[in-house]
Every structure is written in C-alpha cells, then in structure tokens.
mmCIF file as gemmi writes it, N, C-alpha and C atoms, coordinates in Angstrom:
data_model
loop_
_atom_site.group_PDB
_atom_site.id
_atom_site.type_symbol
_atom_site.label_atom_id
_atom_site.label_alt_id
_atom_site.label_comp_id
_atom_site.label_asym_id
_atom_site.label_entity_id
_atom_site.label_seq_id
_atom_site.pdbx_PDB_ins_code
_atom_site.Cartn_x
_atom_site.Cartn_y
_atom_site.Cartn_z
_atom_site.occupancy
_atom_site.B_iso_or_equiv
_atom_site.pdbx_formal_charge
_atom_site.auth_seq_id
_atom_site.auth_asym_id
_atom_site.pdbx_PDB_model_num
ATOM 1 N N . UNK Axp A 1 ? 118.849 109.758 88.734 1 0 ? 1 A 1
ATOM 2 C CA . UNK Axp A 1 ? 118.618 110.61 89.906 1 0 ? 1 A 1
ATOM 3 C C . UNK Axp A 1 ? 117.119 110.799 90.149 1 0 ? 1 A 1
ATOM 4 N N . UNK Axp A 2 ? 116.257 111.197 88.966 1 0 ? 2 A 1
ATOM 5 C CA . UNK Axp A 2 ? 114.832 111.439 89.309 1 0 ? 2 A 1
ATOM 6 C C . UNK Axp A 2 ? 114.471 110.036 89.963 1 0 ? 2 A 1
ATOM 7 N N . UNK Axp A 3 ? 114.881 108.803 88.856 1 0 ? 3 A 1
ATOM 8 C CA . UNK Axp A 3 ? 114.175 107.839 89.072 1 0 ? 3 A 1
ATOM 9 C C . UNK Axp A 3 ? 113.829 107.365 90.877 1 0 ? 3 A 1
ATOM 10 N N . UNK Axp A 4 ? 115.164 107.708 91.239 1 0 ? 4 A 1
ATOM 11 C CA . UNK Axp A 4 ? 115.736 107.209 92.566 1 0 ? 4 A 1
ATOM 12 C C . UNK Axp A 4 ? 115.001 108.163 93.442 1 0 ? 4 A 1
ATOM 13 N N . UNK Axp A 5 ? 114.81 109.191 93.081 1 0 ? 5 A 1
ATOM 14 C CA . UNK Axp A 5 ? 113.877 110.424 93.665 1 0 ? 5 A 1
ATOM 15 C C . UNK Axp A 5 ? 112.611 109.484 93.943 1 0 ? 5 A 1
ATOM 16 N N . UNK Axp A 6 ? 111.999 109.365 93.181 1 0 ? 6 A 1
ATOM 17 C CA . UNK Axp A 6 ? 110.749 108.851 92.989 1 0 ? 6 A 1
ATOM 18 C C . UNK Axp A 6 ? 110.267 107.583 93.632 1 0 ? 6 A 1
ATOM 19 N N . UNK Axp A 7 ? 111.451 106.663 93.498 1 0 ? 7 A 1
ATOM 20 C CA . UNK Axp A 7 ? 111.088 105.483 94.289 1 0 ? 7 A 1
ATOM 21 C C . UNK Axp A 7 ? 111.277 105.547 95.736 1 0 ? 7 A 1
ATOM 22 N N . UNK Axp A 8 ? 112.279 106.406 96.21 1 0 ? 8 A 1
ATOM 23 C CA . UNK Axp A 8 ? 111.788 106.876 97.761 1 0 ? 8 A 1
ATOM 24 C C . UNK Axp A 8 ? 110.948 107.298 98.484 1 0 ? 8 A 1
ATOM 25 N N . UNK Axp A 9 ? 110.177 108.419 96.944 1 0 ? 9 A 1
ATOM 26 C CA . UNK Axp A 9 ? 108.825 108.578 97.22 1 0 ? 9 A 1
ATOM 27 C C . UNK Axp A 9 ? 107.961 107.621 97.827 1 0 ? 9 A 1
ATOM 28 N N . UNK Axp A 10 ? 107.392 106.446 96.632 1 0 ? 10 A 1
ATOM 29 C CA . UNK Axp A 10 ? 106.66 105.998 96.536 1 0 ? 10 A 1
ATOM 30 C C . UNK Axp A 10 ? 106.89 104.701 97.585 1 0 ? 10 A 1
ATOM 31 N N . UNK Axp A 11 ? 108.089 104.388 98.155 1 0 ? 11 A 1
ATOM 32 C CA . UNK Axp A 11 ? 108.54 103.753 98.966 1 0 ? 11 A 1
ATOM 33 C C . UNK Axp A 11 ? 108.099 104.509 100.552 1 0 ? 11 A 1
ATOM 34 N N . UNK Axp A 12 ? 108.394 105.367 100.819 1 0 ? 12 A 1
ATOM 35 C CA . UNK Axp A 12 ? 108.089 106.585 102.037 1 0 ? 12 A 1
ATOM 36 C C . UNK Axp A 12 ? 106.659 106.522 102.172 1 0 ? 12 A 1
ATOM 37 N N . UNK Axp A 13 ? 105.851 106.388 101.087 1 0 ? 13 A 1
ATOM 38 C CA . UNK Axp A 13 ? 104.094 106.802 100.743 1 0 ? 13 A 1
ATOM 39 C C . UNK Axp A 13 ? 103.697 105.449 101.54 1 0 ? 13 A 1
ATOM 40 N N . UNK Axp A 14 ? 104.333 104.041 101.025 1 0 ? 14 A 1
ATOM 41 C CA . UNK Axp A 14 ? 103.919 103.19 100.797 1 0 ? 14 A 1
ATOM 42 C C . UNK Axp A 14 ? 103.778 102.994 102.8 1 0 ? 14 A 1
ATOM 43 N N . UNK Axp A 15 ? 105.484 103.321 103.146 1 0 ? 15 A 1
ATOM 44 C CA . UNK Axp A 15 ? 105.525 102.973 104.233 1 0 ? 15 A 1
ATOM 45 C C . UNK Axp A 15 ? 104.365 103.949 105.513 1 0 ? 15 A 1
ATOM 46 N N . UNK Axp A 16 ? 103.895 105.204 105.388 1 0 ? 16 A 1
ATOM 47 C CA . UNK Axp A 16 ? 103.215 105.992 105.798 1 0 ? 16 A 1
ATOM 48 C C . UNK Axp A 16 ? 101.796 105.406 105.545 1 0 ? 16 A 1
ATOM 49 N N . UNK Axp A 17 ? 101.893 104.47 104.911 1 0 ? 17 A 1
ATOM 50 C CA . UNK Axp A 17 ? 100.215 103.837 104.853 1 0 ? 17 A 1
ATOM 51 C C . UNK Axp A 17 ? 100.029 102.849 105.355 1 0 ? 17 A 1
ATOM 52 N N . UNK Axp A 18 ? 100.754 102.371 105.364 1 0 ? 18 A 1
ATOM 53 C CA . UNK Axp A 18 ? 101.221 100.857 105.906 1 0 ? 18 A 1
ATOM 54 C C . UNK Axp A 18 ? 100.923 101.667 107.687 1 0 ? 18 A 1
ATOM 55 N N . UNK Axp A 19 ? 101.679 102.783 107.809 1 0 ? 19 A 1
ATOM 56 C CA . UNK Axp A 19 ? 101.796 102.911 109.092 1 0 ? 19 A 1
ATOM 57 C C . UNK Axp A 19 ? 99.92 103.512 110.134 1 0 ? 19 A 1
ATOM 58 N N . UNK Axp A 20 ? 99.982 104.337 109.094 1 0 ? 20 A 1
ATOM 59 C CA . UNK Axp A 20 ? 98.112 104.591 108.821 1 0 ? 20 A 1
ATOM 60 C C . UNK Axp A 20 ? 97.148 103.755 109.388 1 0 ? 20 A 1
ATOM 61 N N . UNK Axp A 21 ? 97.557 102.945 108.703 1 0 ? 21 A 1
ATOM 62 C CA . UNK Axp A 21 ? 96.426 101.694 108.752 1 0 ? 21 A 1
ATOM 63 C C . UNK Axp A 21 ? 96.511 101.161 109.881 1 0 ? 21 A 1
ATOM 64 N N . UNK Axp A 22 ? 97.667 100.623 110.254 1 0 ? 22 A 1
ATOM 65 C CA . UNK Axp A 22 ? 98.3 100.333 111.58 1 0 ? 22 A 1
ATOM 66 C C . UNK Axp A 22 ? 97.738 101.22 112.745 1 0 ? 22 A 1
ATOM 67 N N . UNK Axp A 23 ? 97.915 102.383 112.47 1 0 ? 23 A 1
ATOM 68 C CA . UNK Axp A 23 ? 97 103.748 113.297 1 0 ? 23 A 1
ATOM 69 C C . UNK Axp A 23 ? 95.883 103.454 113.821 1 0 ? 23 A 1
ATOM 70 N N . UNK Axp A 24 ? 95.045 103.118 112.326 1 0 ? 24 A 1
ATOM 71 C CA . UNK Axp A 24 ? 93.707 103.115 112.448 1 0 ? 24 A 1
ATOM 72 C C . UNK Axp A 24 ? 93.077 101.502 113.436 1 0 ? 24 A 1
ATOM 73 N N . UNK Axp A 25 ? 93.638 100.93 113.072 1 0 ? 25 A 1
ATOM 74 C CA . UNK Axp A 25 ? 93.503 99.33 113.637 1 0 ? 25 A 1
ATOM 75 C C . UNK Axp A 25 ? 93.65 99.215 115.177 1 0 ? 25 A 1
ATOM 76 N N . UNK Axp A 26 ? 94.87 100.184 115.652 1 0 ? 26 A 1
ATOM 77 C CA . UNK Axp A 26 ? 95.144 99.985 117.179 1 0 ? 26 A 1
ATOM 78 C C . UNK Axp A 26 ? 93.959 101.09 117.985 1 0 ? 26 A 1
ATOM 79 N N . UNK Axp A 27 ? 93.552 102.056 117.06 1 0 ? 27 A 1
ATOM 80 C CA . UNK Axp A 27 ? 92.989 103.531 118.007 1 0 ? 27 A 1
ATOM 81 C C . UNK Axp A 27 ? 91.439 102.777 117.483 1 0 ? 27 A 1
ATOM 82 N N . UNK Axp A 28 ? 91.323 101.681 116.774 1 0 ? 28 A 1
ATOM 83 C CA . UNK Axp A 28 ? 89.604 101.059 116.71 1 0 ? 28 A 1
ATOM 84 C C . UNK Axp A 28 ? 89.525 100.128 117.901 1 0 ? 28 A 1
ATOM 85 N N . UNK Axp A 29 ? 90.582 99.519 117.829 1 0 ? 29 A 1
ATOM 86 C CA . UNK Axp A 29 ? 91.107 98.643 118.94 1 0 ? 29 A 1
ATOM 87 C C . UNK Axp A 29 ? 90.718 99.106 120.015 1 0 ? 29 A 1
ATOM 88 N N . UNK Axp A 30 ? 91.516 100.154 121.19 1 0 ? 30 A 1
ATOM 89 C CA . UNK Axp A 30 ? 91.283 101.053 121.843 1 0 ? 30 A 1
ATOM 90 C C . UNK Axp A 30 ? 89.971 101.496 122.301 1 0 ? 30 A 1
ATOM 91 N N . UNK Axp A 31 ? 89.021 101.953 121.556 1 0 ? 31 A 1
ATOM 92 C CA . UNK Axp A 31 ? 87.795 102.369 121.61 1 0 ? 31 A 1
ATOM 93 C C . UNK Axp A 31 ? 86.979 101.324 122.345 1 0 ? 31 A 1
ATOM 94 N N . UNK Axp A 32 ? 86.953 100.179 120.824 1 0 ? 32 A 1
ATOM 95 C CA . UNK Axp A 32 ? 86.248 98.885 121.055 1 0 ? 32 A 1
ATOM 96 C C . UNK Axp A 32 ? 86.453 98.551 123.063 1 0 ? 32 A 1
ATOM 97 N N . UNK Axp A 33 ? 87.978 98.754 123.448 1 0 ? 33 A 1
ATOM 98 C CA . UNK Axp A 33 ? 88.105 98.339 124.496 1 0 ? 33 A 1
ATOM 99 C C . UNK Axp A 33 ? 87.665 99.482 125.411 1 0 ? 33 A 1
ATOM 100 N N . UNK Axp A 34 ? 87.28 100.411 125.199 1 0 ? 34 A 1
ATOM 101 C CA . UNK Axp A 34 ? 86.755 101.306 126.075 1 0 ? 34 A 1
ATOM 102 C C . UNK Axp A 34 ? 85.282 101.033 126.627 1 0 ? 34 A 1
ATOM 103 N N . UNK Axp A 35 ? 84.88 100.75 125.293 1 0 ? 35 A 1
ATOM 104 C CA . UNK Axp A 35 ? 83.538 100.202 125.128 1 0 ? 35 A 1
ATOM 105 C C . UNK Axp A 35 ? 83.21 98.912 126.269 1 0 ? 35 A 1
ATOM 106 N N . UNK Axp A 36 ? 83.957 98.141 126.387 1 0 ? 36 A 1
ATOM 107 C CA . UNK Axp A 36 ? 83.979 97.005 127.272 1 0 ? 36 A 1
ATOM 108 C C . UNK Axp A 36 ? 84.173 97.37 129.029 1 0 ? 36 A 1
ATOM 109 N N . UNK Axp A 37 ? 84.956 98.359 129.06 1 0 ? 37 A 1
ATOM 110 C CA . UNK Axp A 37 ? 85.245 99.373 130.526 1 0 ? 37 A 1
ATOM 111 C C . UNK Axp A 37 ? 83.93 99.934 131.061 1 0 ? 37 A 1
C-alpha cells in the first residue's frame, strides 16, 4: 500500500515537471515571439 502510495507520487511529480518544463518552453516561446511583433 505505501509502496503504491509512493510511486504515484513520484509518478504525479514526475508528470508535473515534465508539464513545467513544457510551461516554461511555450511562455519563452511566446515572449521570444512578442519580441519579433
């Protein structure tokens, strides 16, 4: 039960960074293209 606890965790973490990054990449993106406007 913990174990399974835990790997959802670290599965959930993993995916929230994954998504982060993704964040960060499109809203640099964005800018960069503002910059060009």
């Amino acid at each position: 039960m913990l174990k399974n606890e835990y790997l959802t965790c670290t599965f959930h973490s993993r995916k929230m960074i994954i998504f982060s990054t993704q964040y960060n990449k499109m809203t640099r993106h964005i800018s960069h293209f503002h910059l060009f406007i």
